[in-house]
Each structure stands twice: as C-alpha cells, then as structure tokens.
N, C-alpha and C positions, 0 to 999 in steps of 0.2 A: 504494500500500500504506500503510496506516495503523500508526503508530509503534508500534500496541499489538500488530501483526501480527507483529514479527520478536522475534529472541531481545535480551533486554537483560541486560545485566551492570553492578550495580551495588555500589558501598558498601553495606555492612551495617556499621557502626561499635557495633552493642547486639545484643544475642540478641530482636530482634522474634517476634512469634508465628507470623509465616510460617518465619524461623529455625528456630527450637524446633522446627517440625512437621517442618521438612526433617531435621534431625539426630537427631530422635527416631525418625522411619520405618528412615535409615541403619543407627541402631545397632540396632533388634529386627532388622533383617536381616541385620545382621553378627551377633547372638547368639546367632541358629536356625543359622549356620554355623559358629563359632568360639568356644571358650572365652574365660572370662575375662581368662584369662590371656594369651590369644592374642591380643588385642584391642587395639590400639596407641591406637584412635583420642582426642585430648583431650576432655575437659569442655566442656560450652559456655561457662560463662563462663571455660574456660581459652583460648579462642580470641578472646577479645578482650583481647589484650594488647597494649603498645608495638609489638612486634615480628613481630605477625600481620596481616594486609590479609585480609579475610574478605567474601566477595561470596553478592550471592543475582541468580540467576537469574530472569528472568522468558519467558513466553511467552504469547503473545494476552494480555500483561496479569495472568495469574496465575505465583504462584513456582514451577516446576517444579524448582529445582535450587539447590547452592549452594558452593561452596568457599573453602579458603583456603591460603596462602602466611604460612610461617613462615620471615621471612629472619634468616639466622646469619652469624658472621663472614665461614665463604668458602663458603657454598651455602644456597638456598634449597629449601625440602622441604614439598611439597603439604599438604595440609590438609583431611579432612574433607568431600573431594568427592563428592558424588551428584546424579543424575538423574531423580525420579521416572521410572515404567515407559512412561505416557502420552506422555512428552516423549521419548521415547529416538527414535535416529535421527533429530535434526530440527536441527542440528546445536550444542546447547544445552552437550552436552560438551565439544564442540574449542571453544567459544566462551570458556567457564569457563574451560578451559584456556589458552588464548590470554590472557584477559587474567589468569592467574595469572603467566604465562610475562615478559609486558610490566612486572608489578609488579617482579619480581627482578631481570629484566634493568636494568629502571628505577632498582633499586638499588645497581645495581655489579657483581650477581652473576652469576657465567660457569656456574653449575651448578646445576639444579634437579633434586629427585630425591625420590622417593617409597617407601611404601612399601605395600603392598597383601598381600590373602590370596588365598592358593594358585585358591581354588573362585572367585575376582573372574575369570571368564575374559573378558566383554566387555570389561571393565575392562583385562583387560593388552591387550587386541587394538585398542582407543582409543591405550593409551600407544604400544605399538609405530608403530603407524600415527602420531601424531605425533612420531616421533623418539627414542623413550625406548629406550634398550637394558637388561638385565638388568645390575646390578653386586651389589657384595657388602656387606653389613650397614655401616650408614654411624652417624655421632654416638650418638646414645644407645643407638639398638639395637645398637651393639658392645659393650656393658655389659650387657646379658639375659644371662639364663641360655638355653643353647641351646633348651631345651624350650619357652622361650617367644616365639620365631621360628621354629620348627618350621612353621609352616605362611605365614610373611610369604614374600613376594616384591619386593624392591627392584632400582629402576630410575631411570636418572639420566640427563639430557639436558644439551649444552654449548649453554648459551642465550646466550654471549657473543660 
C-alpha cells in the first residue's frame, strides 16, 4: 500500500487553503442548521493560537478533514472537527480523533470534552463509540445565556 493510500494526520500550524476550505464547508453546514447564536464554533485564525494543536487530515493524498484541541489548565476540548461526506466511514474521524486524544493526553490532561449540536447525530454516535459520555455545560459555555446552548450537546472522555 502506498503512503498516499491511508489516512494521515498532520500539523497544520497556518490557516492553508486546504484549511480554509475545510472550515469554511463546516460552518455553511453548521448555518443551514443552527443560528448565530447557537454556533460555538472559533475563527480561523482564532484556532491558531499558543494553546490550540490544529491538524488537517489527508486521504489518497487529498485533505478530507480536519480538527483541533484546545488545551486548558485541567481539560482539553475539541476543536472545529469535520469530515468531508466522501471520506466518511473510512476511518479519517477516529483517526483525527485519536490523535487529538494523544495531543492532550500528551499534555498532562486527564479530560477531553466537546461540544456539538443537537441535529450533529453521526457526530455524537463517532463520540459515543469512542468513549465520550454526555456531561453538563463545561468553561465558557457555563457563562451563555441558556438560549444560546439550547441546542449544544457536551461530552467528555477520561483520557488519562
């Protein structure tokens, strides 16, 4: 099998144009579902900060996906994860996953944890299936006003 064959997960340290495309698909699909308001997800160039590790997926060679890890004093919390539709079931999201999982742990941290919308239903059926159980509104999003986690779903894994 040739190296361009399997899924690769790498550093993304800039908002590249394979970046931008991935996170720009993410969000018009997260905006045919969900208001404004409802919409957690950061900035692109808020996800390249000290404190975020931001990867792009590849498969046969093209970017099909791409996430990140935002580690905090005592937990780390996903980031702006997607799979193009073509790459889905090929196993590109437990692999993102995986090494978002390896970055935190890598860090010190015993606890990784997410947050997603209600209508994301592959999405939460990914997290359950690697380990993620539902918990309750965690750092910043215990500071919203209710009306705008209305439709969030949070989930956290003991990666330690």
């Amino acid at each position: 099998m040739n190296s361009s064959d399997r899924v690769r997960i790498e550093h993304a340290p800039t908002g590249t144009e394979e970046v931008r495309a991935l996170v720009d698909e993410l969000e018009t699909l997260l905006a045919a579902e969900y208001t404004p308001e409802q919409r957690h997800g950061l900035a692109l160039d808020a996800l390249f900060q000290p404190h975020i590790r931001f990867f792009l997926a590849t498969l046969h060679g093209q970017a099909v996906g791409c996430g990140g890890v935002a580690l905090f004093d005592d937990f780390a919390e996903v980031k702006r994860m997607y799979v193009r539709d073509a790459a889905r079931r090929q196993g590109v999201a437990g692999a993102i996953l995986t090494r978002l999982e390896d970055e935190a742990r890598g860090a010190g941290l015993s606890w990784l944890r997410l947050e997603t919308g209600d209508n994301q239903i592959a999405a939460m059926q990914l997290y359950a299936r690697a380990g993620f159980r539902r918990c309750a509104a965690f750092g910043d999003y215990t500071l919203m006003a209710p009306q705008s986690i209305a439709t969030s779903v949070f989930f956290e894994k003991p990666i330690g």
